[in-house]
RODORO-498533 format. One line per field, with one value per residue (C-alpha): residue in three letters; x, y, z. Coordinates in nm, 2 decimals. Example, Ala and Ser with C-alpha at 12.3 -4.5 7.8 and 13.67 -1.06 7.14 Angstrom:
BEGIN
residu = [Ala  Ser]
x = [1.23  1.37]
y = [-0.45  -0.11]
z = [0.78  0.71]
END
This chain:
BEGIN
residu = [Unk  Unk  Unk  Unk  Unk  Unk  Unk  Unk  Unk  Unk  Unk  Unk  Unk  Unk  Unk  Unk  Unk  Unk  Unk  Unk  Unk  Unk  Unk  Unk  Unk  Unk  Unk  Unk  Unk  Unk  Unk  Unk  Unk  Unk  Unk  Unk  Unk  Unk  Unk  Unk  Unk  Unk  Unk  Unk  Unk  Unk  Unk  Unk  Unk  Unk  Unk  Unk  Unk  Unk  Unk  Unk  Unk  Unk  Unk  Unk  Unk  Unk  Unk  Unk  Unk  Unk  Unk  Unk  Unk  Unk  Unk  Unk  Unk  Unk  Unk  Unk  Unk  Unk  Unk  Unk  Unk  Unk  Unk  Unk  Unk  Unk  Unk  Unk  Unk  Unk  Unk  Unk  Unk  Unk  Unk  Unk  Unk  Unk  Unk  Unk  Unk  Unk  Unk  Unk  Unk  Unk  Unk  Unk  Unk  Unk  Unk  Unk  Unk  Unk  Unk  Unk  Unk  Unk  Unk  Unk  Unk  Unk  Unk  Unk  Unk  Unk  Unk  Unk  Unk  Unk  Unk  Unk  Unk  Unk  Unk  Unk  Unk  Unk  Unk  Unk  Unk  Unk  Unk  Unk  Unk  Unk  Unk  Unk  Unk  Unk  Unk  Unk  Unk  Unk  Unk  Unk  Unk  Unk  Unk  Unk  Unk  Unk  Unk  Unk  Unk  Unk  Unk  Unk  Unk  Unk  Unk  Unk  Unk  Unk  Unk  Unk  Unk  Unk  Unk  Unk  Unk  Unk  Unk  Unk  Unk  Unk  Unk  Unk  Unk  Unk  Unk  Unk  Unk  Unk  Unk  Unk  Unk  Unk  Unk  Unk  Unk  Unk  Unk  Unk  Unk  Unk  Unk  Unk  Unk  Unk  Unk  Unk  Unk  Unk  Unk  Unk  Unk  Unk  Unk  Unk  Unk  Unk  Unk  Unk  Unk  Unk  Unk  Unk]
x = [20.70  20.43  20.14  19.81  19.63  19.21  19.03  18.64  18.32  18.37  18.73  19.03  19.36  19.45  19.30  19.64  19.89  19.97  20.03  20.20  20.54  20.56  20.55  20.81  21.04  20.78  20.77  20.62  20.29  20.02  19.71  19.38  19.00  18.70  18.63  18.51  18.28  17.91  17.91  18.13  18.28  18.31  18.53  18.79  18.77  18.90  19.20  19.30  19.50  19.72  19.83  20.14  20.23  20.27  20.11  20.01  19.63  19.47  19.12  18.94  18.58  18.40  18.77  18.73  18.44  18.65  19.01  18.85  18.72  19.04  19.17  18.93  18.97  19.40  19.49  19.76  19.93  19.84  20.06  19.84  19.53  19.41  19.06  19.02  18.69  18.47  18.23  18.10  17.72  17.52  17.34  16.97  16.71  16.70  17.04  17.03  16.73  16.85  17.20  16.98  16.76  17.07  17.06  16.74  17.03  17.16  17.61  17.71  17.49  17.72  17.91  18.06  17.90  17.66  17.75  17.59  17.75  18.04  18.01  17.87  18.22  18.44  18.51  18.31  18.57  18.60  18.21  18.28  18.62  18.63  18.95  18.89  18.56  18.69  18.92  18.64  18.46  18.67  18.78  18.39  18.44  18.73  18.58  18.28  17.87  17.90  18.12  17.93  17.60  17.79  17.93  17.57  17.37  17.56  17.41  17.67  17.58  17.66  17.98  17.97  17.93  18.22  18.43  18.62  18.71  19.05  19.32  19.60  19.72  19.47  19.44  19.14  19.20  18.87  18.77  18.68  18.47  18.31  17.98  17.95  18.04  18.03  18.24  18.01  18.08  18.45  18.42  18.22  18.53  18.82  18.58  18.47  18.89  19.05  19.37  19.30  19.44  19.25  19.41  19.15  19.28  19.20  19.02  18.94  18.62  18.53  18.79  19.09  19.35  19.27  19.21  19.49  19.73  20.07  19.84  19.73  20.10  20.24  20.02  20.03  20.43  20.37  20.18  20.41  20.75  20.60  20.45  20.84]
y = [3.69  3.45  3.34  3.25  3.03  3.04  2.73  2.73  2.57  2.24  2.21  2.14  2.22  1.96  2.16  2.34  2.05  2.09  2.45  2.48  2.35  2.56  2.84  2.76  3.07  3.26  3.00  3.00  2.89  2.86  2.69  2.68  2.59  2.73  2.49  2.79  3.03  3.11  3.39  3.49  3.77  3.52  3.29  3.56  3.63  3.29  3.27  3.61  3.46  3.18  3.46  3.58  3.98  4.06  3.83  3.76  3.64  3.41  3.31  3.07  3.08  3.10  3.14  3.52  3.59  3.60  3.65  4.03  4.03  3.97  4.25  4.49  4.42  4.37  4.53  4.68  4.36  4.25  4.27  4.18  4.03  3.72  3.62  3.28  3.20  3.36  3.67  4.00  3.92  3.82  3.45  3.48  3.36  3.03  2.93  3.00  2.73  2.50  2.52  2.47  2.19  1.98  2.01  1.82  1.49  1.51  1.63  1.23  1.12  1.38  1.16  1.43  1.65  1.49  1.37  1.67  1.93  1.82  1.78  2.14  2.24  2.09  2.10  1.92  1.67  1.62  1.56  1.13  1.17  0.90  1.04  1.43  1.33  1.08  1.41  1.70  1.42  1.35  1.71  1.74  1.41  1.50  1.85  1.70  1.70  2.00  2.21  2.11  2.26  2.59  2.65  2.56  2.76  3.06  3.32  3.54  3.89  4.08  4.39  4.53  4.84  4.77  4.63  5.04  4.97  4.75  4.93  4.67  4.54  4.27  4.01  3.86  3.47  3.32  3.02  2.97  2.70  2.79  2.67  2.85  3.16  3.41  3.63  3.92  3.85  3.83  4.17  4.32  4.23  4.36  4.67  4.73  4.69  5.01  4.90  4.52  4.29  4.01  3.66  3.34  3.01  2.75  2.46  2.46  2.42  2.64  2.43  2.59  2.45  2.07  2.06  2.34  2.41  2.39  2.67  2.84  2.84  3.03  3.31  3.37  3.31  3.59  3.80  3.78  3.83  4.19  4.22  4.22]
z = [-3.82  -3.71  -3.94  -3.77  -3.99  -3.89  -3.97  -4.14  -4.03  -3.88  -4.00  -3.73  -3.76  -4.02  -4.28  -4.28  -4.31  -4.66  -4.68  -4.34  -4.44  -4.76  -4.50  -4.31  -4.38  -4.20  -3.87  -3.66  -3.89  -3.60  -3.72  -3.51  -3.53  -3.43  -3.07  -2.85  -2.91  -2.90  -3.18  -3.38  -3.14  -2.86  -3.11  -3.18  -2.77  -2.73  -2.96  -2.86  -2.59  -2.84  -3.07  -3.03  -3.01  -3.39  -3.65  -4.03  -3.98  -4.24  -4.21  -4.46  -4.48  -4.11  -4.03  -4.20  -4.04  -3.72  -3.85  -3.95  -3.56  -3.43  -3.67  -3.48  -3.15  -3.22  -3.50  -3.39  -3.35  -3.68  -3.98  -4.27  -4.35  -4.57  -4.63  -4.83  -4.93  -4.75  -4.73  -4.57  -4.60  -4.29  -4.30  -4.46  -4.25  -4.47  -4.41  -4.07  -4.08  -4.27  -4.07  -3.72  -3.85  -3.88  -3.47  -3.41  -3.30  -3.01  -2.99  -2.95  -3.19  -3.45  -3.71  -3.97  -4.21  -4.43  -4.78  -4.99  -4.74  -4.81  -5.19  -5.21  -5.10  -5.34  -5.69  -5.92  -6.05  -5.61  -5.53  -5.58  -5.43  -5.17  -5.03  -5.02  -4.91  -4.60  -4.53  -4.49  -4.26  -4.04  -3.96  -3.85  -3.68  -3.47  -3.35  -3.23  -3.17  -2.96  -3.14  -3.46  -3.23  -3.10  -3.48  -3.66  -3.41  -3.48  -3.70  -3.83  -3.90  -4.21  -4.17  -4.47  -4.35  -4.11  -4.37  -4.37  -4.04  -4.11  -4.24  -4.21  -4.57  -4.66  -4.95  -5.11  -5.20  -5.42  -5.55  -5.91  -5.86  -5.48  -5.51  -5.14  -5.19  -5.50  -5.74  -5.58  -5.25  -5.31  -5.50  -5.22  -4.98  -5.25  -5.25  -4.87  -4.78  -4.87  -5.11  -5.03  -5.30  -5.51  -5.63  -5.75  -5.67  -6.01  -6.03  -5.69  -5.51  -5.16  -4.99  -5.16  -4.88  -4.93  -5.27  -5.43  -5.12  -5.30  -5.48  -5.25  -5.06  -5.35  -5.33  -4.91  -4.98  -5.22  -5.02  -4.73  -4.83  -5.05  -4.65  -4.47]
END
């Protein structure tokens, strides 16, 4: 059965490419990012239409936000769940600030995320890593100014109260070292998800597919072949 692989915040499909062929005995592996959208709902509108009639969904960070969307308004084409580091809680009014005030430049002047965003999502031993950090860039790059506008100007609301509403098997995948997003969080997801499952990803920053995905492949192979 298919496995629809949601990207994060200003990450194309490329964050995938490592973990995608470890998947292959559950091809087709479709991965796609976050180009269309205007809030959160509107996002999981839009990739409604590429997803095939029954599918594993994975969605990694902002990916989650809407991966647990699409879960409401398809589950019943959905086989199973995964959530990779992200959250339930809504943005505070100061990271919805401080996300905006990085819109004051215009779409074409947009040249990647800025050095400390993209250290504050990696592992320590990572934060100097010319190559990792060349890598989280140029995802950013390749979307663009305007999706980094529609995707920063976004203010996603909280469902933690909602979070009863998905029934479909569902794993929890965390980051030991996610400087983004916290152990409480996590447990507020494992918690809100009636029987989901919990795994943490080691030595890993918030960006658990590029820095740990032969990791990370193990435990969404595990998860899917208990799922068949």
């Amino acid at each position: 059965m298919a496995v629809v692989l949601i990207s994060g915040f200003m990450a194309d499909e490329t964050l995938w490419d490592e973990v995608k062929p470890e998947l292959a005995d559950f091809a087709p592996v479709i991965p796609l990012a976050l180009r269309e959208g205007e809030t959160i709902e509107a996002m999981a509108m839009a990739l409604l239409p590429a997803l095939p009639d029954r599918f594993h969904l994975v969605g990694f960070s902002m990916g989650g936000y809407v991966a647990r969307e699409i879960v409401r308004m398809a589950g019943d084409r959905v086989e199973s769940l995964v959530l990779v580091a992200t959250s339930a809680r809504g943005d505070t009014e100061e990271m919805i600030r401080q996300r905006r005030s990085a819109l004051r430049s215009p779409p074409e002047r947009f040249k990647g995320l800025s050095r400390p965003a993209i250290q504050s999502s990696l592992h320590p031993n990572l934060r100097d890593d010319a190559e990792m950090m060349a890598r989280v860039r140029d995802m950013g790059v390749r979307l663009g100014g305007h999706v980094f506008h529609r995707q920063s100007f976004i203010a996603r609301e909280g469902d933690l109260d909602r979070l009863g509403d998905i029934t479909v098997p569902t794993l929890i995948i965390s980051a030991d070292h996610d400087a983004l997003r916290s152990d409480t969080e996590q447990h507020e997801l494992v918690n809100g998800i009636a029987g989901a499952k919990h795994t943490t990803i080691t030595d890993t920053g918030h960006m658990i597919p590029l820095e740990q995905p032969k990791a990370l492949a193990v435990a969404l192979k595990t998860w899917l072949s208990q799922q068949t």
